[in-house]
BAMIRO-366352 format. One record per residue: x, y, z of N, C-alpha, C, CB in turn. Coordinates in pm, whole numbers, padded with zeros to 5 digits, always signed. Glycine has a CB too. Example, Ala and Ser with C-alpha at 12.3 -4.5 7.8 and 13.67 -1.06 7.14 Angstrom:
% BAMIRO-366352
+01319-00569+00780+01230-00450+00780+01320-00330+00780+01131-00447+00905 +01285-00225+00708+01367-00106+00714+01290+00003+00787+01408-00060+00572 
//
This chain:
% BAMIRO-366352
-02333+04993-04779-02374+04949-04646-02364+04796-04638-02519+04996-04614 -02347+04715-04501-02328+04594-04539-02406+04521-04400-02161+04562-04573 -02460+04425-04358-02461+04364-04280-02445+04225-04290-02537+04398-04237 -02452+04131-04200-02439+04028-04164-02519+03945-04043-02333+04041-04155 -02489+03819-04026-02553+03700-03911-02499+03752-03767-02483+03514-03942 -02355+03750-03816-02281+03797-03669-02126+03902-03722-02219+03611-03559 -02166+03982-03642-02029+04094-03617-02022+04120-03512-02021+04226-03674 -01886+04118-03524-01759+04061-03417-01692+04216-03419-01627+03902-03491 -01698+04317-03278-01620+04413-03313-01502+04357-03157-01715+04593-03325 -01390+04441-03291-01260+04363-03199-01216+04242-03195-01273+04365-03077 -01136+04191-03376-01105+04078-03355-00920+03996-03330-01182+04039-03463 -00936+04074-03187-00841+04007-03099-00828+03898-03073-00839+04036-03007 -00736+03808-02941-00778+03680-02937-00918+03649-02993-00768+03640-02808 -01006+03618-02866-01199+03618-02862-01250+03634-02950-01280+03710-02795 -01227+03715-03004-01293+03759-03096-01255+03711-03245-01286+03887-03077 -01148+03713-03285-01060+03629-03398-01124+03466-03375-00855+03639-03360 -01132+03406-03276-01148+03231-03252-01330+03270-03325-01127+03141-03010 -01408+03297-03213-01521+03319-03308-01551+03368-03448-01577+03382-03258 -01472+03453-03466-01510+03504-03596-01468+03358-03683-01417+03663-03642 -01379+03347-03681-01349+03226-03790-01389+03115-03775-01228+03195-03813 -01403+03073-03637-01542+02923-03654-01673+02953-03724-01613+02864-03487 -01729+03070-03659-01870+03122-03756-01858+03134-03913-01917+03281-03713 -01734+03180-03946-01723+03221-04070-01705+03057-04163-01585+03339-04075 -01601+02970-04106-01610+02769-04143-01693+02732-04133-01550+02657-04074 -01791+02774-04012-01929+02681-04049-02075+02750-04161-02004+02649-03875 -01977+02836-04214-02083+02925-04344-02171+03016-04279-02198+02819-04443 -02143+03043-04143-02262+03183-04161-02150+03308-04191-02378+03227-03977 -02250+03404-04177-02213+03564-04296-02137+03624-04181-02381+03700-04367 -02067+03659-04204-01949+03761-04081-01883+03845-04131-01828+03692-04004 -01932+03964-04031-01825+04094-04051-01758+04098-03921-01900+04255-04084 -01621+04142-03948-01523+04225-03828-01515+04356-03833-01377+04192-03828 -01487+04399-03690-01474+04547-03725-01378+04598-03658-01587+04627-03701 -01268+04666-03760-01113+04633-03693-01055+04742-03778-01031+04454-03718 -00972+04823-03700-00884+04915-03748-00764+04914-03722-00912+05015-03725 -00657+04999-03839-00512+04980-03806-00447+04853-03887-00497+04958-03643 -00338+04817-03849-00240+04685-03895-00377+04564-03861-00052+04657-03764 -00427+04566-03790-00510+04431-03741-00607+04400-03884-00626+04468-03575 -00659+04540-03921-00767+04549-04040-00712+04475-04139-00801+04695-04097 -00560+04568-04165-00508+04512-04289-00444+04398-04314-00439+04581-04334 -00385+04333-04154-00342+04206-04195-00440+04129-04189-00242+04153-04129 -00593+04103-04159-00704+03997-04208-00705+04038-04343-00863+04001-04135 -00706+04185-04386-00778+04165-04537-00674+04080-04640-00813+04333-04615 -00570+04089-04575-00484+04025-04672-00448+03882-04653-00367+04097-04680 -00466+03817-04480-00423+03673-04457-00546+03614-04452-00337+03641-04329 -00657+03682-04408-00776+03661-04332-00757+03599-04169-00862+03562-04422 -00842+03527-04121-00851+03476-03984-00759+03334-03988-01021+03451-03938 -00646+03330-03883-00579+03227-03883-00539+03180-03744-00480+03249-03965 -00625+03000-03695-00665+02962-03619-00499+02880-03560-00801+02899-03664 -00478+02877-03452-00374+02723-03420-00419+02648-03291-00188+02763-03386 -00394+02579-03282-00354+02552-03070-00479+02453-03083-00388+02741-02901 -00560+02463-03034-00712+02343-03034-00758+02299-03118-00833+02374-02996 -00751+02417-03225-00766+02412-03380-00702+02450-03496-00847+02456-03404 -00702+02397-03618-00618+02498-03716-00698+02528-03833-00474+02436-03770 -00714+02674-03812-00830+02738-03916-00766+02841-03990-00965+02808-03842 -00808+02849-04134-00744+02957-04158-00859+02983-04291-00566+02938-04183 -00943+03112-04278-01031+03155-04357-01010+03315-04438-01146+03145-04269 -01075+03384-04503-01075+03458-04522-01226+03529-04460-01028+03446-04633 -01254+03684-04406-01334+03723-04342-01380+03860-04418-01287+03723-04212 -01509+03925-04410-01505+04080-04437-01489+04145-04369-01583+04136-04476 -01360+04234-04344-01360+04371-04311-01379+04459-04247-01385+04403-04342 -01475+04522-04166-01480+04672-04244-01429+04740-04067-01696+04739-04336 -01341+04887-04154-01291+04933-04106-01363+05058-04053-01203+04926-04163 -01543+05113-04108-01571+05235-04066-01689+05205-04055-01538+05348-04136 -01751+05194-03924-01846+05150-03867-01998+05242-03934-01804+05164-03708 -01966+05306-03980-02097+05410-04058-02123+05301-04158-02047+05595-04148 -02028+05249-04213-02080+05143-04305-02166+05021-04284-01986+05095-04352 -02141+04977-04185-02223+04863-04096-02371+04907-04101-02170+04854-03923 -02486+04817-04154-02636+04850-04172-02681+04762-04023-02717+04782-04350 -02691+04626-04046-02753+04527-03951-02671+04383-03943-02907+04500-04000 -02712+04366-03799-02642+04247-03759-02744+04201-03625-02464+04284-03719 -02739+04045-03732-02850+03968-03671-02782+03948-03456-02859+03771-03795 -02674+03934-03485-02597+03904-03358-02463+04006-03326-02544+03747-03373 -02478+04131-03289-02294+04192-03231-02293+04128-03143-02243+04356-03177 -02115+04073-03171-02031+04023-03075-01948+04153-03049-01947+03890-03123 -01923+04194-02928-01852+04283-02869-01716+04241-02808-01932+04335-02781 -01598+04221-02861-01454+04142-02799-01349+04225-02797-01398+04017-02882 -01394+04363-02787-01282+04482-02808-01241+04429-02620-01364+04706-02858 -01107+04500-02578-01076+04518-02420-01202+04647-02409-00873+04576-02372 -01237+04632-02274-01293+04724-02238-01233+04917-02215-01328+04652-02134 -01135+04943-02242-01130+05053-02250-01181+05131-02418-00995+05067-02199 -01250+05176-02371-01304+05268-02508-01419+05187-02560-01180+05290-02644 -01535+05140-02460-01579+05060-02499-01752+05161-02525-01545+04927-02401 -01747+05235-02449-01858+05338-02481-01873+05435-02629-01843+05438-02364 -01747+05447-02660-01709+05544-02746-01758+05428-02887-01525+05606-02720 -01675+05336-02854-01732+05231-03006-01820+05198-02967-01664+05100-03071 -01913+05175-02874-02065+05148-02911-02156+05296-02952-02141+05069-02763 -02137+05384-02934-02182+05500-02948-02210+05553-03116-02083+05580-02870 -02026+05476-03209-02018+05480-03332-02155+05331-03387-01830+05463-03369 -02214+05278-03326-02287+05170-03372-02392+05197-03353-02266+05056-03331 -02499+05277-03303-02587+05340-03242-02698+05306-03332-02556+05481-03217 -02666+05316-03478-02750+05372-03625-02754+05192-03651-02632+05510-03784 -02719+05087-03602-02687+04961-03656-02844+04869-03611-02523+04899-03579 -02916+04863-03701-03030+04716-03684-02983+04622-03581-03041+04609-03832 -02974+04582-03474-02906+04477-03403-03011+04425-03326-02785+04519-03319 -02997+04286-03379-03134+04191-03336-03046+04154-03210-03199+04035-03457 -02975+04097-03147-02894+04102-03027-02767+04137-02979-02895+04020-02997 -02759+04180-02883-02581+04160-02892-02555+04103-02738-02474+04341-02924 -02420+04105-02749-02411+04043-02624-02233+04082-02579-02457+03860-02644 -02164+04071-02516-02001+04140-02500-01971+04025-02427-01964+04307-02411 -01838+03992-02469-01739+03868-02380-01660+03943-02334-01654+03743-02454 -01687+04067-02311-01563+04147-02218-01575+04117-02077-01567+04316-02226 -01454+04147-02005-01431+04100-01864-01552+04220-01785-01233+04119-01811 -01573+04207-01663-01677+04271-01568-01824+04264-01632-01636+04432-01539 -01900+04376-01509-02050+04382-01580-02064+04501-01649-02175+04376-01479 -01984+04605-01608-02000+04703-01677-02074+04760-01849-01894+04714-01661 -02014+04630-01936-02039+04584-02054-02191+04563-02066-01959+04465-02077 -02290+04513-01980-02407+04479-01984-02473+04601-01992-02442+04398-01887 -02442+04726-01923-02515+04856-01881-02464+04950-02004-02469+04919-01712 -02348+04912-02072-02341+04997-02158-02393+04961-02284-02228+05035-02163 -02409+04837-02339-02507+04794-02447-02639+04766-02430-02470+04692-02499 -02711+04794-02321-02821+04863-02267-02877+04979-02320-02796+04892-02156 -02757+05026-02287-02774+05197-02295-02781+05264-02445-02634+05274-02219 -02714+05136-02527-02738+05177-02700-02802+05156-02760-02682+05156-02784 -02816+04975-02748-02942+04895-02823-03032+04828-02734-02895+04781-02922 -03035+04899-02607-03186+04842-02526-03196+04723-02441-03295+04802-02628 -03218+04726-02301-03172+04612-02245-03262+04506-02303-03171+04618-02094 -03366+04494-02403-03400+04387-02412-03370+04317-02560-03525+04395-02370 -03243+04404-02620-03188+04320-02714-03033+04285-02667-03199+04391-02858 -02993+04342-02493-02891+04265-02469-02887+04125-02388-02820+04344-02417 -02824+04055-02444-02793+03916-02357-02633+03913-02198-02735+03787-02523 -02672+03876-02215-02583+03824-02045-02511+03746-02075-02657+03750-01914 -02352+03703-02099-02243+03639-02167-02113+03638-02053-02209+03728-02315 -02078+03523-02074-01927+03477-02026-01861+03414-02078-01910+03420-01932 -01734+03412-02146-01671+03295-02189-01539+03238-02103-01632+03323-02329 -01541+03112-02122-01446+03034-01986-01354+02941-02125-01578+02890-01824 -01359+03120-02243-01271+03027-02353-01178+03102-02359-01323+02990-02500 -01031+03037-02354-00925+03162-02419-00838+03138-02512-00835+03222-02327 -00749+03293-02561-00644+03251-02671-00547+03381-02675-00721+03216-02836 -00464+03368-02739-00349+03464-02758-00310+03524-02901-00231+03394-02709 -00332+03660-02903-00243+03675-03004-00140+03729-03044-00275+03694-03058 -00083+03657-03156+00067+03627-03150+00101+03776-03244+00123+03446-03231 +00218+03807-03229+00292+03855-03315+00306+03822-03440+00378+03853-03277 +00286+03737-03521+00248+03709-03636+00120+03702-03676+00295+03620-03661 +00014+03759-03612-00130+03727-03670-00214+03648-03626-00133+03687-03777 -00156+03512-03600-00211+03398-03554-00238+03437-03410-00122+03273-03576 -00372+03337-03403-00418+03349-03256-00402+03205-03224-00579+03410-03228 -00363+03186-03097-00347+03075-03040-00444+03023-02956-00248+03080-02986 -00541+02945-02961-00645+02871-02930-00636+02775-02801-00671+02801-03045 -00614+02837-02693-00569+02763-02583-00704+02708-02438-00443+02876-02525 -00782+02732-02455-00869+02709-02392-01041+02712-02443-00831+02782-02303 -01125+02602-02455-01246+02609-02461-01320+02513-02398-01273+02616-02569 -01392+02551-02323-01470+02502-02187-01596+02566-02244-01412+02564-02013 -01675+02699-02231-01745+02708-02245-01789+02854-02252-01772+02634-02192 -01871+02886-02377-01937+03020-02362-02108+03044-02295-01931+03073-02514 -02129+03118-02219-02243+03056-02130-02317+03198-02193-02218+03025-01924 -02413+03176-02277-02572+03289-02292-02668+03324-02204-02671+03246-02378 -02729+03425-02197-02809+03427-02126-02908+03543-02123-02754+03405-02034 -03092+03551-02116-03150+03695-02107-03139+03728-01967-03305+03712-02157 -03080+03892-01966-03017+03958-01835-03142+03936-01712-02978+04148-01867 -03295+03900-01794-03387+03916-01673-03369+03749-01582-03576+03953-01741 -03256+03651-01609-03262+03550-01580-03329+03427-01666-03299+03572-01482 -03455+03491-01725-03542+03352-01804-03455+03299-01908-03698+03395-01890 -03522+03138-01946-03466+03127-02066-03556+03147-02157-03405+03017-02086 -03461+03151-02313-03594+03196-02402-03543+03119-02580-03610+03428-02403 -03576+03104-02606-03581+03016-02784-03454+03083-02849-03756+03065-02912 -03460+03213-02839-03282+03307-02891-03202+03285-02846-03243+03445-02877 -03199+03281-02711-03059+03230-02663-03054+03062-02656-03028+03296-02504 -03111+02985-02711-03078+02836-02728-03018+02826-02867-03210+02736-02713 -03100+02934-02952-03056+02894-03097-02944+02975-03119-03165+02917-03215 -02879+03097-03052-02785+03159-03091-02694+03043-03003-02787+03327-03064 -02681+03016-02886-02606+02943-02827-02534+02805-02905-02682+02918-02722 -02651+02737-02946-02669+02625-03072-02594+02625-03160-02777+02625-03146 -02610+02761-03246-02526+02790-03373-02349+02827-03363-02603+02923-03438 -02294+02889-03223-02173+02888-03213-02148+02791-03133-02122+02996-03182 -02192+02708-03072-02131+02558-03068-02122+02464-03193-02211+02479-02972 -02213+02454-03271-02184+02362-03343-02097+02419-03443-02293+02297-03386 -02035+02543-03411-01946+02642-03533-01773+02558-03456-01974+02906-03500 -01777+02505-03359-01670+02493-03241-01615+02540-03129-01599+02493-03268 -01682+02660-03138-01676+02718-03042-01786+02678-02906-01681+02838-03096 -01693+02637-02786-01847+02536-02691-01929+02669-02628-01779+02397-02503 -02058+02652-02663-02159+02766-02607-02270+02702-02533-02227+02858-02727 -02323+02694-02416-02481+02696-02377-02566+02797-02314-02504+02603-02298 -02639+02807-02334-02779+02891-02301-02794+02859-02167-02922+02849-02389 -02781+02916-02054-02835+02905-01930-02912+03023-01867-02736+02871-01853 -02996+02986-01809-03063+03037-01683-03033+03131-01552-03088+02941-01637 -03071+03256-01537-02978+03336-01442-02801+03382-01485-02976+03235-01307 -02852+03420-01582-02694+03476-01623-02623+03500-01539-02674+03588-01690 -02660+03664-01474-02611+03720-01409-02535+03668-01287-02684+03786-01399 -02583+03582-01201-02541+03456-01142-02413+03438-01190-02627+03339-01171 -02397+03431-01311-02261+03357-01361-02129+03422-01348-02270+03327-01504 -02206+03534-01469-02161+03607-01471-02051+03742-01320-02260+03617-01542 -02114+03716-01269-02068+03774-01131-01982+03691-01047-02184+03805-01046 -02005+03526-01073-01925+03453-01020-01765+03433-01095-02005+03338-01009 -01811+03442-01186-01679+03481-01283-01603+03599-01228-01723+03523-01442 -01710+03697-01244-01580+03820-01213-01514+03811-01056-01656+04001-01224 -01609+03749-00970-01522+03719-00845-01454+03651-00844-01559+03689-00751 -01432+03577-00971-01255+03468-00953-01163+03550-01085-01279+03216-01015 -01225+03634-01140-01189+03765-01223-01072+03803-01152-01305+03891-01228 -01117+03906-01082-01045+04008-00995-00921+03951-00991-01102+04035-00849 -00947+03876-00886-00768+03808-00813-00708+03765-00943-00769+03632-00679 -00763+03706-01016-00681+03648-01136-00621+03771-01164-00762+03579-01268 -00657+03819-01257-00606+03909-01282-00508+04030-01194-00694+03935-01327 -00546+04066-01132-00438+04085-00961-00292+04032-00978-00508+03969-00805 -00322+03906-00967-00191+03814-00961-00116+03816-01135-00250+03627-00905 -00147+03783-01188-00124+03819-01298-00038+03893-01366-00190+03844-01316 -00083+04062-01314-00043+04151-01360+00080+04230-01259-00160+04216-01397 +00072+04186-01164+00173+04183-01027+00298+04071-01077+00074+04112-00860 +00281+03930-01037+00364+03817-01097+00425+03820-01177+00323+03733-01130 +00341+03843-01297+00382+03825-01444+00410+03723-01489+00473+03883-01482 +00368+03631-01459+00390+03458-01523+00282+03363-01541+00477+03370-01428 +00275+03261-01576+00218+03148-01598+00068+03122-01487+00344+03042-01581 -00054+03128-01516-00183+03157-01412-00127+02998-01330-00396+03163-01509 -00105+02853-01395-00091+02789-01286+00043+02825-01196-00097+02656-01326 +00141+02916-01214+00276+02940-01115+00186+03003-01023+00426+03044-01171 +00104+03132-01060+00054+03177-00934-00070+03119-00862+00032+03304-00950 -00091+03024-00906-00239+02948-00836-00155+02858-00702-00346+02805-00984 -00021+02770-00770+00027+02708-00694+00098+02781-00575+00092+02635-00762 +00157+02908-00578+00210+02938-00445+00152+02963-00350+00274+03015-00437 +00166+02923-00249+00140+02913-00108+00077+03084-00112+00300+02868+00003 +00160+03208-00120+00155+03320-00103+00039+03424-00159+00262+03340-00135 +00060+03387-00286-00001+03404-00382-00121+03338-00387+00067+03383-00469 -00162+03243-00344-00317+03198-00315-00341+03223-00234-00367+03091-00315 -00305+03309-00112-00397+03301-00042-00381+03453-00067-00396+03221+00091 -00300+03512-00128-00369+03673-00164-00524+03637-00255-00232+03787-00295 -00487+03567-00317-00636+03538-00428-00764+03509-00351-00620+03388-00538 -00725+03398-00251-00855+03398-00162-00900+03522-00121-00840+03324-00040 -00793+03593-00064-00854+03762+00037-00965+03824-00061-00695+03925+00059 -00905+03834-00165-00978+03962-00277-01062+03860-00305-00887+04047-00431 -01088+03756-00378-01229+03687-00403-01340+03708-00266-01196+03510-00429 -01292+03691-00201-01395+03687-00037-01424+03822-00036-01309+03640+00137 -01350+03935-00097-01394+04063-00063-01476+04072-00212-01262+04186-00022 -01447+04047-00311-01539+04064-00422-01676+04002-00398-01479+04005-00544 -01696+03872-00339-01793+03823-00322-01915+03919-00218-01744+03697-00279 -01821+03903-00125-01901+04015-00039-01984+04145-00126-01779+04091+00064 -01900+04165-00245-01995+04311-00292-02127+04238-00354-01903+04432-00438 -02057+04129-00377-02220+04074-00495-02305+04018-00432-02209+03956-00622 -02269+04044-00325-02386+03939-00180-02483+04105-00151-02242+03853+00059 -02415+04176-00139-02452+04309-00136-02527+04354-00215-02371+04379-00141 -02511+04300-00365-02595+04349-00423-02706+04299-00465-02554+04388-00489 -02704+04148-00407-02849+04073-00375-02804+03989-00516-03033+04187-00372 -02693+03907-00501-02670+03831-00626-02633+03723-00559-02569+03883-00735 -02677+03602-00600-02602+03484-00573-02504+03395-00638-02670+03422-00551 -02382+03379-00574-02304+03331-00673-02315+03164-00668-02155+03390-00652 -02257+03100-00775-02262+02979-00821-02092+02957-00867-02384+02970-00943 -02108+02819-00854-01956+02744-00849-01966+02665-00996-01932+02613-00692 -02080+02660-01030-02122+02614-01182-02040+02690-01272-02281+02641-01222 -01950+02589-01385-01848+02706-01490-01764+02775-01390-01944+02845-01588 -01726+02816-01306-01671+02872-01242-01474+02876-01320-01720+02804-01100 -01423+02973-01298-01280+02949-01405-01219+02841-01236-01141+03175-01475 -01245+02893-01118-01148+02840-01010-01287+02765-00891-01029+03005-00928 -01264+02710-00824-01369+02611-00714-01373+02730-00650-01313+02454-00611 -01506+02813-00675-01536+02928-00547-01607+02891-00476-01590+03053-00565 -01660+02766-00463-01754+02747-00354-01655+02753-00228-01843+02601-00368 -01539+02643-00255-01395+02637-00208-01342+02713-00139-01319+02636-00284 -01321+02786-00215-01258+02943-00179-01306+03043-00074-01271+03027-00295 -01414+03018-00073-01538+03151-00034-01610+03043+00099-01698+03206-00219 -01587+02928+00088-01624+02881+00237-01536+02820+00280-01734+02801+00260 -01584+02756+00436-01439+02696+00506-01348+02717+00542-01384+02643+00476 -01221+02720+00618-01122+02789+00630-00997+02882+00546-01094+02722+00678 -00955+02974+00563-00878+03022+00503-00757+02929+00469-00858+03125+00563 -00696+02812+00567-00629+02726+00501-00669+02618+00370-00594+02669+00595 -00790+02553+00391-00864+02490+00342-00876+02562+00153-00990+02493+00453 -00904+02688+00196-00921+02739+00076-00821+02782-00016-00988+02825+00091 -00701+02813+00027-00565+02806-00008-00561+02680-00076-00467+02818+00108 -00588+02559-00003-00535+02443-00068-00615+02402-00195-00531+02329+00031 -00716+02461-00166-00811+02429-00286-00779+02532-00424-00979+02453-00228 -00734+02641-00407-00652+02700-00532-00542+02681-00566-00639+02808-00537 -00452+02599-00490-00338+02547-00545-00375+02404-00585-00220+02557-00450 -00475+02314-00537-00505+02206-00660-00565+02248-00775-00591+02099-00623 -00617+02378-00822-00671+02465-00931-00530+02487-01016-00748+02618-00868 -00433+02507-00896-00311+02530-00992-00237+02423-01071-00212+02586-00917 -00255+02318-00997-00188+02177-01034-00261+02178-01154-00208+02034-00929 -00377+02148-01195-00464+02136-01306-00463+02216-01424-00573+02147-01265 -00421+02295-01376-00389+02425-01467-00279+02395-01543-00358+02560-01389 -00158+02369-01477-00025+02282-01502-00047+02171-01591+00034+02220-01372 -00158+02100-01531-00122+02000-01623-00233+01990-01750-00110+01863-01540 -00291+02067-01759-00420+02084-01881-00411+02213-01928-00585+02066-01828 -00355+02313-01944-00327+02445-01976-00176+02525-01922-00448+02514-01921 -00093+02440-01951+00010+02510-01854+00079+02641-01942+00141+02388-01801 +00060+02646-02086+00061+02789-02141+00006+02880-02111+00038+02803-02236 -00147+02868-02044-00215+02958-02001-00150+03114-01922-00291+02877-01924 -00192+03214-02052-00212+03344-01916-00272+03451-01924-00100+03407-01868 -00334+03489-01815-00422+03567-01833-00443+03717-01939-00428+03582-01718 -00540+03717-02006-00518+03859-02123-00482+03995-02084-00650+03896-02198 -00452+04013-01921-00396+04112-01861-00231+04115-01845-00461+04113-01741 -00192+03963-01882-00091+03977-01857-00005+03973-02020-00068+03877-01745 -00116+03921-02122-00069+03988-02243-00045+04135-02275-00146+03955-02325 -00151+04180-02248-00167+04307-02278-00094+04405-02217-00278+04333-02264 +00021+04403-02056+00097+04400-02011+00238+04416-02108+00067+04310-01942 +00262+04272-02171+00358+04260-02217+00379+04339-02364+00370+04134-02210 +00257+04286-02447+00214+04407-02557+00214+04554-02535+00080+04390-02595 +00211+04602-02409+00222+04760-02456+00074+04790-02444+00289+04794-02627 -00051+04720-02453-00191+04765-02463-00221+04815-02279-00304+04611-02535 -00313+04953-02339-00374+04972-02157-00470+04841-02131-00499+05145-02125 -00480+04833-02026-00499+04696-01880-00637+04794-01888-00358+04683-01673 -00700+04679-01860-00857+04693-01817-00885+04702-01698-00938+04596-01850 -00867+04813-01661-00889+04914-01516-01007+04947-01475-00835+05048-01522 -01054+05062-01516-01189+05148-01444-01292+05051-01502-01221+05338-01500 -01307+04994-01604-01449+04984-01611-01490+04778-01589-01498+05069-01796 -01383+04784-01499-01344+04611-01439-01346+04653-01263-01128+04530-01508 -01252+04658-01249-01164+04732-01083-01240+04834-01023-01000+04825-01108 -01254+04935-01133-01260+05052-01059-01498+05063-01095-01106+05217-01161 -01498+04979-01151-01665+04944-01138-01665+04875-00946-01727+04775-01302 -01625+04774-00944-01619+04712-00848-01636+04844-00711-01483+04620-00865 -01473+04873-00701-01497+04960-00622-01557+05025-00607-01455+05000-00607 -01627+05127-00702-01755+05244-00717-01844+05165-00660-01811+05303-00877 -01905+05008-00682-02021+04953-00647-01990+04933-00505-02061+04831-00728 -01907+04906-00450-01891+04891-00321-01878+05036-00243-01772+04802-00305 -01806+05124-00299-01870+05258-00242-02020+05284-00218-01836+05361-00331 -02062+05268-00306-02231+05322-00321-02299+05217-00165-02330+05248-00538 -02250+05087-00137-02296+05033-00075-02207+05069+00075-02310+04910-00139 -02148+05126+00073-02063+05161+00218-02033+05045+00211-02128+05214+00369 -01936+04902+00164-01907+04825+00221-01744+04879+00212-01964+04695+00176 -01653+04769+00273-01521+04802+00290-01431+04686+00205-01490+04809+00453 -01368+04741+00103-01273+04604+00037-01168+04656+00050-01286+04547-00120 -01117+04670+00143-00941+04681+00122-00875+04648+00052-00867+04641+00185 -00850+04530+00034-00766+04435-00033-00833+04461-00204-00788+04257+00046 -00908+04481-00206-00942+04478-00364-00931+04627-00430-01105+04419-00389 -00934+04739-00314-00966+04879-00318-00768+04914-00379-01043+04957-00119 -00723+04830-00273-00538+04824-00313-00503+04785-00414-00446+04741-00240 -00546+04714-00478-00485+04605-00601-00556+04693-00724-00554+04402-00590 -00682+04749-00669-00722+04837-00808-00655+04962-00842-00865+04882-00806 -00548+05028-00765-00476+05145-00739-00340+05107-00735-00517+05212-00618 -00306+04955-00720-00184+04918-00789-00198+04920-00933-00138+04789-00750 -00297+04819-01006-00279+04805-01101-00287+04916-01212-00335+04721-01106 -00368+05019-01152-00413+05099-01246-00241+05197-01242-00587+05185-01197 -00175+05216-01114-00056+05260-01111+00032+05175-01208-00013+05263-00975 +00061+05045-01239+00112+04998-01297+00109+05033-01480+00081+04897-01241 -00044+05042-01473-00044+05028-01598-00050+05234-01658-00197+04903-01636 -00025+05315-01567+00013+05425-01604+00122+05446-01586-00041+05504-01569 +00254+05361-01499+00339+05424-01532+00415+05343-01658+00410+05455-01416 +00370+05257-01663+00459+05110-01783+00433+05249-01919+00310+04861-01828 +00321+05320-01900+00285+05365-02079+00326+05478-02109+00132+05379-02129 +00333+05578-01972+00385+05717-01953+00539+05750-02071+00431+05725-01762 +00530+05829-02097+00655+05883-02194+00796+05877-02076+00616+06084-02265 +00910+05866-02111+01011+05901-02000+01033+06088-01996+01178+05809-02044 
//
């Protein structure tokens, strides 16, 4: 049996960048990773480039029955199959956990295993790629934002926050997660939308005329659900200016995501979104429990998202027929 400080299940991009800053700055880390991914850490270990260049060795383990306790799960799998592997963790000591997966969905399902009051409220506005050789590419860190789901702050989430910043990875502890969290996924959506439609570079589609102002439509309709659901959003961390976006004119707000794009260009112009990796990789796209949450929540509320109700029935079309056998 084995535990550790922090385990990291799913070490993909996200999950690979953390694991190996935690693991350089000496705390205890397990991964939990099956397939070619397992076996090429056990043999290269974790290997950092792009912001940073890290290259460690990590533990393992490939069969989650083995896992005893972990002071901190990090959850960085994609969200499909994300019930099923928390379900295999059930039996695991877990003093917190918390998921950097995209939507909220993630919050209700590690709820549902280890108790909403050992889950935290998480966003990261950090990204990376991984490569075909192993290496993950370290292309963005701004910030991982903590938080307890009831809004308060509390001494755990300063000191867990604390400990993966000063690992390199940028983290703070804030106030009203959920807040954030929701504001994220409303500049979520369209990102991803465009993305996986386009297929190119996040600043090519920020800058077109066309293409931003599809992004405005669906943010204004995402927002609307979270106004609905008695959430307030914030422009604080935000990945794009939603205050921007979401007020003022529809021209106005156009222009304000194509200066998002310029910036993008010129401070991340590798940047692209992990939908549009996972696209290119062959991996299923994070659909129902991103998109198709959204929509369900806006059903339940009788509101009307067209525009977001379409793009979740494109994409999910997309990403069944790209995988379908001929």
């Amino acid at each position: 049996m084995s535990r550790a400080e922090f385990v990291i299940l799913g070490p993909g991009a996200l999950g690979s960048i953390l694991a190996a800053h935690l693991a350089r700055a000496g705390h205890s880390v397990i991964v939990l990773a099956r397939g070619e991914r397992a076996r090429r850490i056990e043999r290269e270990g974790l290997r950092i480039k792009g912001l940073t260049e890290i290259s460690t060795p990590v533990t393992v383990l490939t069969d989650p029955a083995r896992l005893e306790a972990a002071d901190c799960l990090i959850v960085a799998t994609k969200t499909p199959g994300t019930e099923a592997a928390l379900e295999r963790l059930r039996h695991v000591a877990v003093g917190v956990a918390f998921s950097v997966q995209n939507g909220l969905m993630k919050n209700e399902l590690l709820s549902a295993v280890f108790g909403a009051e050992r889950t935290l409220g998480a966003l990261a506005n950090t990204s990376g790629e991984l490569l075909a050789s192993g290496e993950v590419l370290f292309t963005r860190n701004v910030n991982l934002l903590l938080g307890e789901l009831d809004g308060s702050e509390s001494g755990r989430v300063r000191a867990l926050a604390a400990a993966i910043d000063a690992a390199g990875v940028r983290a703070s502890a804030v106030p009203g997660i959920l807040s954030w969290e929701w504001s994220k996924f409303v500049a979520w959506l369209p990102l991803m939308s465009l993305a996986v439609t386009t297929r190119t570079a996040t600043w090519r589609y920020l800058s077109d005329p066309g293409s931003a102002l599809v992004l405005v439509r669906i943010a204004r309709e995402a927002a609307l659900l979270a106004r609905a659901l008695g959430v307030q959003l914030t422009n604080e961390g935000a990945i794009l200016p939603l205050a921007a976006i979401l007020s003022g004119s529809q021209a106005q707000a156009v222009e304000s995501v194509r200066k998002a794009g310029a910036q993008f260009a010129a401070s991340a112009p590798g940047h692209r979104m992990s939908a549009l990796q996972d696209l290119e990789a062959g991996r299923a796209l994070e659909v129902e429990e991103t998109f198709g949450y959204a929509v369900r929540k806006a059903r339940e509320k009788q509101l009307a998202v067209p525009l977001l109700e379409a793009f979740y029935h494109l994409v999910a079309a997309i990403d069944r027929t790209r995988r379908a056998a001929p």
